[in-house]
C-alpha positions in Angstrom: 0.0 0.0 0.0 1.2 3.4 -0.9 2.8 5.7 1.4 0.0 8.0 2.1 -2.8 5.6 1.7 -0.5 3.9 4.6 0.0 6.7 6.6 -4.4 8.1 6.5 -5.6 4.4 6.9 -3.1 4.2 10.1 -4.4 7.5 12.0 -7.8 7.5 11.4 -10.0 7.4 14.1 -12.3 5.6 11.8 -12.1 1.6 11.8 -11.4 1.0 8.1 -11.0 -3.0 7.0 -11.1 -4.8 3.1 -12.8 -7.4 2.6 -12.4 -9.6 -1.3 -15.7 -10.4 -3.0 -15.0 -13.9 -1.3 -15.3 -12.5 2.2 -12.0 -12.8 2.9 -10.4 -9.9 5.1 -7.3 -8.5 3.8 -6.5 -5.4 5.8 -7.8 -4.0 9.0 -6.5 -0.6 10.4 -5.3 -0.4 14.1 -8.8 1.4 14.7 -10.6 -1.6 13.3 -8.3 -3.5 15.7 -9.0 -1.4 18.9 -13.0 -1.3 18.0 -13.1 -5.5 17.8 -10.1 -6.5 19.9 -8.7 -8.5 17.5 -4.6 -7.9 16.1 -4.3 -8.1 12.6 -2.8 -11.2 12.4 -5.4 -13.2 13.8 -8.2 -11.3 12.4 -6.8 -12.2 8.9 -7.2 -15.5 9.6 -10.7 -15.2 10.6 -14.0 -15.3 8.9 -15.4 -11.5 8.6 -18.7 -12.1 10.6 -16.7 -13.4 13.4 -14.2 -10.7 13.8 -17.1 -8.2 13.0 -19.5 -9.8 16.0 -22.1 -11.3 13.9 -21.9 -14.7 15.3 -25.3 -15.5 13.2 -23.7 -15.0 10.4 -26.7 -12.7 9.3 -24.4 -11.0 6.9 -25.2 -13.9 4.4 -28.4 -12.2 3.8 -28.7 -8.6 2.2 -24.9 -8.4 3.0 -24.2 -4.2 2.7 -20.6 -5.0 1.4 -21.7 -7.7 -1.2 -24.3 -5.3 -2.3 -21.8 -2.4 -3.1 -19.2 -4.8 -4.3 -22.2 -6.4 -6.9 -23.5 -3.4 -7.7 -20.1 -1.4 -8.0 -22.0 1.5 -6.0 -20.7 3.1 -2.7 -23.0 3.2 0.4 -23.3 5.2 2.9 -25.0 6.4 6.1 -25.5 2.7 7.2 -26.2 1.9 10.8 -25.4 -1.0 12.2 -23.2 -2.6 15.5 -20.2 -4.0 16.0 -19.9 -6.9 18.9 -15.9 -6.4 20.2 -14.0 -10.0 21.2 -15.2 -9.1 25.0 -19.1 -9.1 23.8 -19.4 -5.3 24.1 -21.8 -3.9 21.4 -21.1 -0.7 19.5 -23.0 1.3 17.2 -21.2 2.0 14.1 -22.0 4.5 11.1 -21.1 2.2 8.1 -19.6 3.7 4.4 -18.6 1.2 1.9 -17.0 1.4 -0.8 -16.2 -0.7 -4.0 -12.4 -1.1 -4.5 -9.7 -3.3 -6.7 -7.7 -5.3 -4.3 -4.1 -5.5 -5.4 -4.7 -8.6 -7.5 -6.8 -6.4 -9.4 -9.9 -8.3 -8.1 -13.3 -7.6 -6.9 -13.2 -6.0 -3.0 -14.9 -3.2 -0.9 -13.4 -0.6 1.7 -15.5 0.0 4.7 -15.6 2.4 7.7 -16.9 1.8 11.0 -17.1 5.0 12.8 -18.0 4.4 16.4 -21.0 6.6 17.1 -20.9 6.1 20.9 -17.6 7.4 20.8 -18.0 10.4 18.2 -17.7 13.1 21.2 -14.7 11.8 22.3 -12.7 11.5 18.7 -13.6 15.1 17.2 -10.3 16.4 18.3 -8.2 13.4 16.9 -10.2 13.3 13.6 -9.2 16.8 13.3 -5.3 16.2 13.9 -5.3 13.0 11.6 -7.0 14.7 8.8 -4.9 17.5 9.1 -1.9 15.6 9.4 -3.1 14.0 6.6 -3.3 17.0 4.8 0.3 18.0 5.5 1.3 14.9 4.1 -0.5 15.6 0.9 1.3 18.5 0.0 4.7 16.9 0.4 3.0 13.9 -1.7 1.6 15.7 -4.9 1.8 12.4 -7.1 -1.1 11.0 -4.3 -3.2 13.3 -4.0 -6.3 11.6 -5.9 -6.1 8.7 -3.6 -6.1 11.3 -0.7 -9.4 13.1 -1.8 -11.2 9.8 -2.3 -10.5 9.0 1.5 -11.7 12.4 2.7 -14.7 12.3 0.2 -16.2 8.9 1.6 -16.1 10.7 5.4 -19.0 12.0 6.9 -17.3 15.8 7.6 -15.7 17.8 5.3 -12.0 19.6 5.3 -11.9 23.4 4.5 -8.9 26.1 4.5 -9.1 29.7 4.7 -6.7 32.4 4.1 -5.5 35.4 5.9 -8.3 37.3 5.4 -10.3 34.0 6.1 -11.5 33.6 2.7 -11.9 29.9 1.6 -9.2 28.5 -0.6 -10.1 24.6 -0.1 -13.2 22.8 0.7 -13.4 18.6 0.7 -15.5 16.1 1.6 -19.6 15.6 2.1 -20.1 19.8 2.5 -23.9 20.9 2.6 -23.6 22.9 -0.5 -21.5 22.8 -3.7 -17.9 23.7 -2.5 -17.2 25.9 -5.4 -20.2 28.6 -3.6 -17.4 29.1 -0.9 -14.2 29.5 -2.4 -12.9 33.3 -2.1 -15.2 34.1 0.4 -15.5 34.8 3.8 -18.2 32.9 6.2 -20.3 35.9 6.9 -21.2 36.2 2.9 -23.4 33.2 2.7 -24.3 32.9 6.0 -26.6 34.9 8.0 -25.1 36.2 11.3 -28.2 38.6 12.4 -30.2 36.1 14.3 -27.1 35.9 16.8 -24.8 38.8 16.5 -23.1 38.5 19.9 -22.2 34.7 19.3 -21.0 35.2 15.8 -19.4 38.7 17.5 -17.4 36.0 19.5 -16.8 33.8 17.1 -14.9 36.4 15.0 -13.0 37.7 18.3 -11.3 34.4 18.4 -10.2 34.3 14.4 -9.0 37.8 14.8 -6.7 36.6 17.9 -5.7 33.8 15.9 -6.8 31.6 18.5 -7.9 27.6 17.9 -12.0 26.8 18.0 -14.1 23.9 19.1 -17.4 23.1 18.2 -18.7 25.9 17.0 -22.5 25.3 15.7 -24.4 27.6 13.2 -27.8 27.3 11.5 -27.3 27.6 7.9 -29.4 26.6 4.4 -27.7 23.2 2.1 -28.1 22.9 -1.5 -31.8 22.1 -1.1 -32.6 25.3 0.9 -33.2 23.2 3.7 -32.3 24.4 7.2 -29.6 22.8 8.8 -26.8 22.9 11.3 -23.0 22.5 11.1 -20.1 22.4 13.8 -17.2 23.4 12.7 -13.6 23.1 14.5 -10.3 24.9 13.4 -6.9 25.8 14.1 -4.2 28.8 13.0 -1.7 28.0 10.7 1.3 29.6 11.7 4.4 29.5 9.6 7.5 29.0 10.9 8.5 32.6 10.8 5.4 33.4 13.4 3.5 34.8 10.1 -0.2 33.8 10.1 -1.6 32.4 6.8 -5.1 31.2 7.1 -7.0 28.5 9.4 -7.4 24.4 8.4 -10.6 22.9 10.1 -13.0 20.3 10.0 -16.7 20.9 9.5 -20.0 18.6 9.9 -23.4 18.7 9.4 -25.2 17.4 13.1 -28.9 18.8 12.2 -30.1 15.6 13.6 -27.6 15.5 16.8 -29.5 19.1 17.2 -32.9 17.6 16.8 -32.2 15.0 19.0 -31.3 16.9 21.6 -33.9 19.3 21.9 -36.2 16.2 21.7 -34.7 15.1 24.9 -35.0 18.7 26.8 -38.5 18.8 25.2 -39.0 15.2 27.3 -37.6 16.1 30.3 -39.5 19.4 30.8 -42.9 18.3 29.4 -45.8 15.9 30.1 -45.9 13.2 27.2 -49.8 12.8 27.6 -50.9 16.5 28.3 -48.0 18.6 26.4 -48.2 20.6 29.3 -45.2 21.7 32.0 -44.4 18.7 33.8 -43.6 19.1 37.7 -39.6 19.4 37.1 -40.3 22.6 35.2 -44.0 23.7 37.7 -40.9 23.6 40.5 -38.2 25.3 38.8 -40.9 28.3 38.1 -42.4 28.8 41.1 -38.5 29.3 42.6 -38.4 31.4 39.9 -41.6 33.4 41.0 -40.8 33.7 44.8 -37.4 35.1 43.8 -39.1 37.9 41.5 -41.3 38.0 44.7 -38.1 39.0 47.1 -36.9 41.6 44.5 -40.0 43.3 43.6 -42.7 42.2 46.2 -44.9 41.1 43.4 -47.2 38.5 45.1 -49.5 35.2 43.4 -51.9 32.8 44.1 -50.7 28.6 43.9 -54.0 26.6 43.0 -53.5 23.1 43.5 -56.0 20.8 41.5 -57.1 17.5 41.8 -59.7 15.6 39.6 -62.8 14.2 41.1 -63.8 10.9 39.2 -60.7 10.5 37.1 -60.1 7.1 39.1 -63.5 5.3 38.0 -63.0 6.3 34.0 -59.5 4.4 34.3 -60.6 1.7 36.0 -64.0 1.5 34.0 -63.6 3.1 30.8 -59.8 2.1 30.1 -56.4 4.4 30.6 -56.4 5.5 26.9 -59.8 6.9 27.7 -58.4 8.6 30.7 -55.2 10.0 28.7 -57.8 11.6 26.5 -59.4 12.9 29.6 -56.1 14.8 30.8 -55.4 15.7 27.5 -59.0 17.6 27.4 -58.5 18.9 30.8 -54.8 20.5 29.6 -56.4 22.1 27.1 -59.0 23.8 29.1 -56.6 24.9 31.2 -55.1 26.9 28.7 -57.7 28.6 27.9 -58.8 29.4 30.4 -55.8 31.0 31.8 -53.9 34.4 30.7 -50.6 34.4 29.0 -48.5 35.7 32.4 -50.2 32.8 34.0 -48.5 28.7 34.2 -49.8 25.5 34.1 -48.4 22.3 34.8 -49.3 18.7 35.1 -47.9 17.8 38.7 -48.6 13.9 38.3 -51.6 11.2 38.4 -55.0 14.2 38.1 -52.9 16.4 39.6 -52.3 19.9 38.3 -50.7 23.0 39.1 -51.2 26.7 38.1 -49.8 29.9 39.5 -51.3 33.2 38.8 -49.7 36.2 38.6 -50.4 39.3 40.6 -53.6 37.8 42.1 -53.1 38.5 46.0 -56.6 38.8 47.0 -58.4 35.8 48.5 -61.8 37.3 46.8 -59.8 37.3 42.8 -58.4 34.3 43.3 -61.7 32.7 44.6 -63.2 33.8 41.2 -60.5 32.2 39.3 -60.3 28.9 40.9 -64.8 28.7 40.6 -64.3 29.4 36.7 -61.9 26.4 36.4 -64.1 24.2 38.3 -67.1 24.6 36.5 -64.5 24.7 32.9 -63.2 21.4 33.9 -67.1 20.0 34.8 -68.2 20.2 31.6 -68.6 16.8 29.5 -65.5 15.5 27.9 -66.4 13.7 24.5 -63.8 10.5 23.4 -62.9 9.4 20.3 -65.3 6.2 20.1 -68.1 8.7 20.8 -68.2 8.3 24.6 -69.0 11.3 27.2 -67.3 11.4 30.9 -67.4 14.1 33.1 -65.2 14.6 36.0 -65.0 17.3 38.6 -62.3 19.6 40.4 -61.2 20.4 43.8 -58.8 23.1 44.5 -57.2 24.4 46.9 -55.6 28.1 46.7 -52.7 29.4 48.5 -51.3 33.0 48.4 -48.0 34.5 48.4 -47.3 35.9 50.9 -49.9 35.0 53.0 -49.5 31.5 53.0 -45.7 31.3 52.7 -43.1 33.4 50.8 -41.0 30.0 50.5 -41.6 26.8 48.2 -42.2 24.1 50.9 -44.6 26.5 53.0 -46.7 27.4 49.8 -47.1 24.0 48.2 -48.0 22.8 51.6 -50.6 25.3 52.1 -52.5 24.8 48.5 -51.6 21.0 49.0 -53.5 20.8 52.5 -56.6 23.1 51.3 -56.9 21.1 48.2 -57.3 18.4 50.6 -59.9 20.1 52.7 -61.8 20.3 49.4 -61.6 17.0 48.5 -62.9 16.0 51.8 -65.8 19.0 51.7 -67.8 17.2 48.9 -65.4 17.8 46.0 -66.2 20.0 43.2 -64.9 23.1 45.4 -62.1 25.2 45.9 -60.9 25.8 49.7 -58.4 28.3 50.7 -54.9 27.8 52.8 -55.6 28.1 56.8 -53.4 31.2 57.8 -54.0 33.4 61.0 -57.3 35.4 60.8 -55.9 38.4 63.3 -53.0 39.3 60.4 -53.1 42.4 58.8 -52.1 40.6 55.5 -54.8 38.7 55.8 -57.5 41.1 57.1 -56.7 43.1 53.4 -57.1 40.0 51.6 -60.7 39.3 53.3 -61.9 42.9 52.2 
C-alpha cells in the first residue's frame, strides 16, 4: 500500500478494514483492531462475521458490502453494530466502498465510525485529517487517492486564508464547494439572528486563537435548514507569520434535533404537552425570587380531579389520557398568557397566577376552572365522561413566601376540598388576626 494511503488508513479514528468479494479480510486498520479487539494477524485469519460480531452469520443475507461490491455503487449512512472480542456492542456508522484489491480483483473498503464514541474523537479526527493534509502536500503524485478517502467521510475539510477567505473545501459539504471558495463565512451565511455569538466567534479568528465546536444554523443545496459544527486551528508559519485556518466541519442537524427532543421530554408531560412538575418547581423558585426583589405577590392553585379514578378503572387508561389531554387544554384557555400550568402527576395539576393577591380574585379564578373542567368530555369512540375539580388556593405571601410552605398550604386546602364534597375550591388556613390577611378578606 502506498505511502500516504498507509499513513491516512493508520491514523484515522475511523475503523477502516477490506474485505475480497470472497469474504475474505485483507486489511484492517489499528482502529478496526482497537473497535473488535482482534490484532491483525489473527483477524486475517478469521471469517469477517466473526471478527465483526455477527456470530449469526446474518451478513449472508442482504450483505451491505456484497451489495456495493455487486452493484459497484458506494454506500453510505448505514447503521449497524459492532460486537468487540469481549461481547461489548457498538454502534457503528457504516460507508462502503467498491475497491480493486491488489490482485486487481473484486473488493470493498469499509468504515466503521464508532457513534458512541463520536464526542470523544472530534479532536483526533481533526489532527489525523490535518496531518493527513500535511502529508498531501509533500506527496503531490497521491493526491487523488487522498481526496477519495476524505470524500467517503461524513465531515468535510476546508482552509481559509488570511483574510479567512476559503481557498479549499473537501468532503460531504452541505452545499457545492465551489459557492465558498474566495469568500469569507459571513457572505453566505446569516449572522443577524445571533450577533453577539457570531461577535465571539470572529473575536477568536481575529486573535488567531484555535476553535471547538462551533454550531451555526445555515441553508444546504436544497434550501433546507440545517446545522454544522465546525472546529479549526491557525496556521502559523515558521516565521510566526499567520496564513489562514485548516478545520474540519460537519453537518449534526439531527444530533440538534435529538437533543432538543430530549430537553422537550424532560421538561414536558408526554400525555398533556403541558409543563411537567420538574419545570411547575423550577418556576415557582423562579416566582418567589421575583417576589423577594419586587414584592410582586401570586396565588398557587392546586387541582385535583374528582372521578378520574372510576373512567381508568371503568372506561380504560387511553380513555383517561384523553381525559387529561382535554382537561390540559381547558386549562389553557382558560388562563392568561403571564399565568402557568403544569401537570404535577396522576389528576394532579398545578397553576400559579400572577399578581392575584386577594383571596376574593383568586376565589373567582379557581370557581371558573371548576365549572370549565365539569363540563362533558367527548372520546374518540363517541363516549362522554365528566369529571369534577377540587382546588385548593394558596397565596403569596400569606401563605408562605417559601416553596415548601406554599405548596404545603395549597396541597392541605386542596385536601380540605376534597374531603368537603369535591367539586370546590378551599383556601390555605393562615391566622385570621393578620393584617395581610384582614386586606385579603376585604
Amino acid at each position: 500500500m502506498l505511502a500516504l494511503q498507509a499513513a491516512v488508513l493508520e491514523h484515522l479514528p475511523e475503523a477502516v478494514y477490506v474485505r475480497s468479494a470472497k469474504r475474505e479480510l485483507l486489511y484492517i486498520n489499528p482502529a478496526a483492531e482497537q473497535l473488535t479487539g482482534y490484532a491483525l494477524d489473527t483477524a486475517l485469519t478469521l471469517p469477517c462475521f466473526k471478527v465483526f460480531g455477527d456470530v449469526e452469520a446474518r451478513c449472508n443475507e442482504n450483505c451491505p458490502v456484497d451489495r456495493a461490491i455487486g452493484t459497484g455503487e458506494p454506500l453510505r449512512h448505514l447503521e449497524g453494530t459492532v460486537v468487540d472480542k469481549t461481547g461489548r456492542t457498538v454502534p457503528v456508522e457504516v460507508t462502503v466502498a467498491p475497491v480493486d484489491d491488489e490482485r486487481n480483483e473484486a473488493a470493498a473498503l469499509v468504515i466503521l465510525r464508532d457513534l458512541s464514541k463520536m464526542r470523544n474523537l472530534e479532536t483526533t479526527q481533526v489532527k489525523a485529517l490535518m496531518a493527513a493534509e500535511k502529508a498531501n502536500q509533500a506527496l503531490e503524485e497521491s493526491e487523488a487517492r487522498f481526496r477519495d478517502f476524505a470524500s467517503l467521510s461524513s465531515d468535510w475539510l476546508w482552509e481559509t486564508d488570511e483574510e479567512h477567505r476559503f481557498t479549499y473545501m473537501s468532503g460531504r459539504t452541505i452545499d457545492d464547494p465551489s459557492k465558498f471558495i474566495g469568500r469569507r463565512r459571513e457572505e453566505f451565511i446569516d449572522i443577524t439572528g445571533d450577533r453577539e455569538r457570531w461577535a465571539q466567534f470572529f473575536a477568536i479568528l481575529k486573535r488567531y486563537d484555535p476553535f471547538e465546536d462551533f454550531r451555526y444554523p445555515t441553508t444546504n443545496r436544497h434550501g433546507r435548514a440545517v446545522w454544522v459544527e465546525i472546529c479549526g486551528k491557525p496556521i502559523i508559519e515558521a516565521s510566526g507569520r499567520f496564513i489562514g485556518y485548516r478545520g474540519v466541519g460537519r453537518e449534526v442537524t439531527r444530533e440538534i434535533k435529538e437533543k432538543e427532543k430530549l430537553e422537550t421530554r424532560a421538561m414536558r408531560d408526554y400525555v398533556t404537552k403541558l409543563p411537567n412538575r420538574r419545570t411547575f418547581d423550577e418556576t415557582l423558585i423562579g416566582w418567589l425570587g421575583d417576589y423577594a426583589t419586587s414584592g410582586r405577590g401570586f396565588a398557587l392553585a392546586f387541582i385535583d380531579l374528582d372521578g378520574f379514578k372510576g373512567i381508568n378503572d371503568c372506561v380504560g387508561h387511553d380513555a383517561g389520557d384523553q381525559v387529561l389531554a382535554v382537561v390540559g387544554e381547558r386549562l389553557m384557555a382558560s388562563l392568561r398568557g403571564t399565568d402557568h400550568v403544569a401537570r404535577l402527576g396522576g389528576d394532579e395539576f398545578g397553576v400559579l397566577l400572577s399578581g392575584i393577591i386577594r383571596i376574593a380574585a383568586a376565589g373567582i379564578i379557581a370557581q371558573k376552572l371548576i365549572e370549565t373542567l365539569s363540563e362533558p368530555i367527548q372520546l374518540s369512540d363517541g363516549g362522554v365522561v365528566r369529571v369534577g375539580a377540587s382546588v385548593g388556593l394558596a397565596i403569596c405571601p400569606t401563605h408562605g413566601a417559601e416553596a415548601s410552605a406554599l405548596v404545603q398550604s395549597a396541597d392541605l386546602a386542596m385536601y380540605d376540598a376534597k374531603m368537603s364534597g369535591k367539586g370546590q375550591f378551599r383556601i390555605a388556613r393562615s391566622d385570621p388576626d393578620t393584617v395581610a390577611d384582614m386586606e385579603l378578606l376585604t
